[in-house]
C-alpha positions in Angstrom: -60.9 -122.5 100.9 -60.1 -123.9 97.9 -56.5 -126.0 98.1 -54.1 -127.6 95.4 -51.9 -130.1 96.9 -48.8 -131.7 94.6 -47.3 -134.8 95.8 -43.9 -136.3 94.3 -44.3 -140.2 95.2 -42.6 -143.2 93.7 -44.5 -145.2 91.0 -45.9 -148.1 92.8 -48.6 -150.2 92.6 -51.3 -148.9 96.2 -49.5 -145.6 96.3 -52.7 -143.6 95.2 -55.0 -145.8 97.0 -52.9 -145.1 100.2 -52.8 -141.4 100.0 -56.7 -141.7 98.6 -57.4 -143.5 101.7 -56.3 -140.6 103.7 -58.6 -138.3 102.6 -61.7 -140.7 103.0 -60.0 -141.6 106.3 -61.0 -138.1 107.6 -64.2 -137.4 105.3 -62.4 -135.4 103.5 -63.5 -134.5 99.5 -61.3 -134.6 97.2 -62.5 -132.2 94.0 -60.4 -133.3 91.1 -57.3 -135.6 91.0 -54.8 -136.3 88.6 -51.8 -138.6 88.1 -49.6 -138.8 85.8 -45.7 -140.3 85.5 -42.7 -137.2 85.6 -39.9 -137.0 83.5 -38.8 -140.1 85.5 -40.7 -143.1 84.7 -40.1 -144.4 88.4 -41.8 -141.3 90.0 -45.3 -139.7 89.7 -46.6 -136.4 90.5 -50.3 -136.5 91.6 -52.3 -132.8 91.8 -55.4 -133.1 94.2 -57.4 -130.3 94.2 -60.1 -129.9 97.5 -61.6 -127.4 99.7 -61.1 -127.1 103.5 -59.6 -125.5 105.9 -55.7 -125.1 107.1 -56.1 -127.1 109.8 -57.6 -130.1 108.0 -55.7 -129.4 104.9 -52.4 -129.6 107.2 -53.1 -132.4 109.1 -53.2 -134.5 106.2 -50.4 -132.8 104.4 -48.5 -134.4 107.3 -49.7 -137.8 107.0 -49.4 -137.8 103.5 -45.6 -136.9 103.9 -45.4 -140.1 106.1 -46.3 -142.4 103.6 -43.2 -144.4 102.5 -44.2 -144.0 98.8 -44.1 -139.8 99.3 -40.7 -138.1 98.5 -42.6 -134.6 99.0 -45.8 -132.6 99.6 -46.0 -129.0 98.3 -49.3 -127.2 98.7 -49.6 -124.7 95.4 -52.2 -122.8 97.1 -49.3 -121.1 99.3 -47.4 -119.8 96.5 -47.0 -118.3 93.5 -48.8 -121.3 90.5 -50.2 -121.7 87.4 -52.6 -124.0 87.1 -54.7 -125.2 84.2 -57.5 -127.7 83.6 -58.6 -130.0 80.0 -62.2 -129.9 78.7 -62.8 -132.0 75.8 -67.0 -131.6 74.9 -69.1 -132.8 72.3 -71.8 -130.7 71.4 -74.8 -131.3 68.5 -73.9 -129.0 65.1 -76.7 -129.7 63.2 -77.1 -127.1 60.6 -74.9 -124.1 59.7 -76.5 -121.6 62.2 -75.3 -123.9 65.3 -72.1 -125.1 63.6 -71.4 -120.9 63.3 -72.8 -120.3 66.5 -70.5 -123.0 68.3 -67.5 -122.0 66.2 -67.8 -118.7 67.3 -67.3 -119.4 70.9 -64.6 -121.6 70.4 -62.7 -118.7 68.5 -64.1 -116.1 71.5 -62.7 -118.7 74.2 -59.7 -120.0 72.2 -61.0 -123.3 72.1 -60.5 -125.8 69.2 -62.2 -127.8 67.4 -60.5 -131.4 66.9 -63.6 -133.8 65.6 -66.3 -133.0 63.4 -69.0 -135.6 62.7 -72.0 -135.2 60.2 -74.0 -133.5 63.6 -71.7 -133.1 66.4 -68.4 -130.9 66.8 -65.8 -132.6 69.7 -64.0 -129.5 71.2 -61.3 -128.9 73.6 -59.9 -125.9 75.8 -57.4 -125.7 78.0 -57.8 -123.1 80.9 -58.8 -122.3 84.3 -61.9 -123.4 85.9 -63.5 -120.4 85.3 -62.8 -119.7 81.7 -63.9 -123.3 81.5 -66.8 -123.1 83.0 -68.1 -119.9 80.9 -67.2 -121.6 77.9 -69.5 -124.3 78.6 -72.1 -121.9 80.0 -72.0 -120.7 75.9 -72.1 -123.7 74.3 -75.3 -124.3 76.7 -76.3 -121.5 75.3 -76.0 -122.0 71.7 -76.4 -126.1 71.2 -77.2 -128.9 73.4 -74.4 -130.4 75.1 -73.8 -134.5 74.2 -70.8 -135.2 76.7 -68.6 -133.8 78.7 -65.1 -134.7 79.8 -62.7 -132.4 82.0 -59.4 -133.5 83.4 -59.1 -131.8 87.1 -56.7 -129.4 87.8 -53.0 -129.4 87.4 -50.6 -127.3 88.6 -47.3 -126.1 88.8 -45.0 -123.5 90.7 -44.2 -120.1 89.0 -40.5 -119.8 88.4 -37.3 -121.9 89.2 -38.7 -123.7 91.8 -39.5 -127.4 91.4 -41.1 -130.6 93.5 -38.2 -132.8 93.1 -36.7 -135.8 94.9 
């Protein structure tokens, strides 16, 4: 089962490591992971994204809340979330029928197009996985694909709720 873990910690240097090591302590994949700073520069929020079961997934929720650096642990799979992923891909638009083609499925998919270089298009989307994923199952489709960068998963709680200190 696919899990979404988001864990308030304090911004310290071996924080991620620490809660990192946790995971590999137990063999445990992590799918995507992403860290970024909150609206207060001494905290960060990191979303880990993984597949397991509860009793895995809970055992290490309750480590994880033991670390010294960790204010909370919410897991977003319990609850009501949005959650949203960043693709930025380059693709080869090499003569108008594949510079149409690949604009086309960016306007389909509500992607953009933010670089264009004398044969390649840079595009982005923002989306779920699986929006994400058909929309690079198209551009497959209609061009060859030069590189592709995705963000993992982020996520946040529907409504007034909030992973706060």
């Amino acid at each position: 089962m696919k899990r979404i873990l988001a864990i308030l910690l304090e911004n310290e240097p071996g924080a991620l490591s620490r809660i990192v090591g946790l995971f590999s302590q137990r063999a445990y994949n992590i799918d995507s992971l992403t860290v970024g700073t909150t609206d207060d520069q001494t905290l960060s929020r990191i979303t880990i994204t993984t597949h397991g079961d509860d009793r895995v997934v809970e055992q290490i929720t309750k480590q994880v809340n033991k670390l010294v650096d960790v204010l909370k642990v919410l897991d977003l799979t319990e609850m009501q979330h949005i959650e949203r992923e960043l693709l930025l891909v380059k693709v080869y638009a090499r003569d108008e029928q594949s510079r149409a083609a690949v604009t086309r499925v960016c306007d389909v998919f509500q992607g953009s197009i933010i670089d264009m270089g004398k044969q390649s298009y840079t595009l982005q989307m923002v989306s779920g996985k699986d929006k994400i994923e058909s929309f690079l199952d198209m551009l497959r489709h209609e061009t060859d694909l030069i590189e592709v960068v995705r963000s993992g998963t982020v996520g946040i709680g529907r409504g007034d709720k909030a992973l706060r200190s």
